[in-house]
C-alpha positions as CSV (number, residue, x, y, z in Angstrom):
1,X,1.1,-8.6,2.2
2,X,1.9,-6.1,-0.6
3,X,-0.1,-6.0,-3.2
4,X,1.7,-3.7,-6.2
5,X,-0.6,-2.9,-9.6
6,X,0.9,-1.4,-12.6
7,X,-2.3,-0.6,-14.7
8,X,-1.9,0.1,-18.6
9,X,-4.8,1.5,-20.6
10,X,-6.7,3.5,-18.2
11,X,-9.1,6.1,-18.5
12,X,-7.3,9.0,-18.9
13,X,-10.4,11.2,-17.3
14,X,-10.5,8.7,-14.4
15,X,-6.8,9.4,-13.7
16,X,-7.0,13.1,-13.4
17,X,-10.3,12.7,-11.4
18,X,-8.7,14.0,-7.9
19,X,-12.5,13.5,-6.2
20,X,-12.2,10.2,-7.1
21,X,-9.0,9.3,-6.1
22,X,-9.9,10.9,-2.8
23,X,-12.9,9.1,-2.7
24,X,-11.5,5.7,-3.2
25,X,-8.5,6.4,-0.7
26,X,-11.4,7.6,1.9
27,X,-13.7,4.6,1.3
28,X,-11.5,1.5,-0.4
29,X,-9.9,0.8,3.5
30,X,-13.6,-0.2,5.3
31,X,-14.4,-2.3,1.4
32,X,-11.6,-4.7,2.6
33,X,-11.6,-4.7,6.7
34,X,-8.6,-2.1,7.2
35,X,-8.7,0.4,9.6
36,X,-8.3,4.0,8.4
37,X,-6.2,6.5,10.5
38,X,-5.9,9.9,8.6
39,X,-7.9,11.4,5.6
40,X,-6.7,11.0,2.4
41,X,-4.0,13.4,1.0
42,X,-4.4,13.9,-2.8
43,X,-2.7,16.4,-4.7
44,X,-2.2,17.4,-8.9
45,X,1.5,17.4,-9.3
46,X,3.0,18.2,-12.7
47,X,6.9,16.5,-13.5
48,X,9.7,18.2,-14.7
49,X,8.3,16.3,-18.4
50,X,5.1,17.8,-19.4
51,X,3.8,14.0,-19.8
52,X,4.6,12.9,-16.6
53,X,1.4,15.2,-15.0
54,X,-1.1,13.4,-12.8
55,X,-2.9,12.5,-9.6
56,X,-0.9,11.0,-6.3
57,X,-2.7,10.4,-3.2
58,X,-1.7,8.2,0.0
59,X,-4.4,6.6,2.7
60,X,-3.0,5.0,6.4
61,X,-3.9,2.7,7.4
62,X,-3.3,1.0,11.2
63,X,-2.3,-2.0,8.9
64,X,0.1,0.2,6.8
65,X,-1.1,2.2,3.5
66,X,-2.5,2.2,0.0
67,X,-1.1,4.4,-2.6
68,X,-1.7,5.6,-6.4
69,X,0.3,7.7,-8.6
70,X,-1.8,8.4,-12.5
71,X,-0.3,9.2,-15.6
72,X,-3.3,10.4,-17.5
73,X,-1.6,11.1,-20.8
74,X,0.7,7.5,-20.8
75,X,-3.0,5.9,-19.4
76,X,-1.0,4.6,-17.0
77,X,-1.2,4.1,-12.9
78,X,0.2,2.7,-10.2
79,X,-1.5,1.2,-6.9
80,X,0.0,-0.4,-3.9
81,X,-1.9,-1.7,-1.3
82,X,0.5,-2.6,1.5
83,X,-0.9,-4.4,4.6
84,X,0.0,-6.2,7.3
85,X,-3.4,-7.9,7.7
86,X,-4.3,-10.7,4.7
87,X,-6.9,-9.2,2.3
88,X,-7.9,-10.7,-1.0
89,X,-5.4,-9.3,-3.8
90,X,-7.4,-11.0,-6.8
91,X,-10.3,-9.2,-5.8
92,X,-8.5,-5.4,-4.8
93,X,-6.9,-6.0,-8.4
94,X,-10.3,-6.9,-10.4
95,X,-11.4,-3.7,-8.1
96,X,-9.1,-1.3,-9.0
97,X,-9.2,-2.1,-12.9
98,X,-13.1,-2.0,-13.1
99,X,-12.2,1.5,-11.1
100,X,-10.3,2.7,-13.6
101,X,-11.1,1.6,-16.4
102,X,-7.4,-0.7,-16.7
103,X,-7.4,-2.9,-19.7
104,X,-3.9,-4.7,-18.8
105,X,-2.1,-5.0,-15.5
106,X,0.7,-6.5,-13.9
107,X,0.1,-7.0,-10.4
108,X,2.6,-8.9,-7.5
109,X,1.9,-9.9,-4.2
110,X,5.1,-9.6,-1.9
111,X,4.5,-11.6,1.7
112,X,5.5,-9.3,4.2
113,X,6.5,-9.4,7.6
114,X,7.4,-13.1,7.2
115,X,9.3,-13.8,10.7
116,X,6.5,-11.5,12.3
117,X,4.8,-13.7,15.2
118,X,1.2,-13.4,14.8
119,X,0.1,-14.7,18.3
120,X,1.0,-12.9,21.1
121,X,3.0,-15.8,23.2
122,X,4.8,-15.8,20.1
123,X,6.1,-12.5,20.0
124,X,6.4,-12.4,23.9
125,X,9.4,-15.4,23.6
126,X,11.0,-13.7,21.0
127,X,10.9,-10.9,22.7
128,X,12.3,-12.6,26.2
129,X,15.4,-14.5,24.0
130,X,16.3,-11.0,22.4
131,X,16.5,-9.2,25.9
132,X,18.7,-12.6,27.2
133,X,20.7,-12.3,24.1
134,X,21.4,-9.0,24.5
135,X,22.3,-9.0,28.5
136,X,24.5,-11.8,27.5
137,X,26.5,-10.1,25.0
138,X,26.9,-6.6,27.1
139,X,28.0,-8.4,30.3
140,X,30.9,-10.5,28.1
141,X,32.4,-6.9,26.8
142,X,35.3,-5.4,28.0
143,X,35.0,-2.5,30.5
């Protein structure tokens, strides 16, 4: 699942707060069962309009990532949280605006990774009827 946050009416000084950011990239994965796989990277980066400053930082995860880009000066942010394991969005949303200080968000979940087999037989059959498939197909072409 893909959990995608735009948050209005943040804290400005929680935006530019590049220990924080870090922090919650370092910590947030173990808070809902992902499995971290780097440090955090978290950087200042200012636009090419004076406005568009802020904080961006990026965690992996084994399940996929979690990103957030601040505006501090439009108190504005945005978060994904992109997994391929389940996790509870109404909960990483009520997090991330108590973090912040958000007053108004629009959040989405997008499924993800619909057709992907989940159990392992699963997968293996799939993965048996693409190999036939193909071997199929290359020994009808022309030579």
């Amino acid at each position: 699942m893909h959990l995608v946050i735009d948050g209005f009416g943040a804290e400005p000084e929680r935006l530019q707060d590049l220990a924080m950011v870090f922090d919650l990239l370092d910590n947030y994965p173990a808070h809902i069962g992902m499995t971290k796989i780097m440090p955090p990277y978290v950087f200042r980066y200012t636009g090419i309009k004076p406005e568009d400053w802020g904080v961006s930082g990026v965690v992996l995860i084994a399940e996929s990532h979690i990103s957030i880009h601040t505006f501090p000066d439009k108190q504005y942010i945005n978060i994904d949280i992109f997994s391929c394991k389940a996790f509870d969005a109404t909960l990483a949303l009520q997090f991330m605006k108590d973090k912040f200080g958000i007053t108004n968000a629009n959040a989405h979940v997008l499924e993800r990774g619909l057709e992907y087999p989940h159990e392992i037989q699963r997968a293996s059959e799939l993965v048996r009827m693409e190999r036939l498939e193909l071997a199929v197909a290359g020994s009808t072409q022309p030579t």
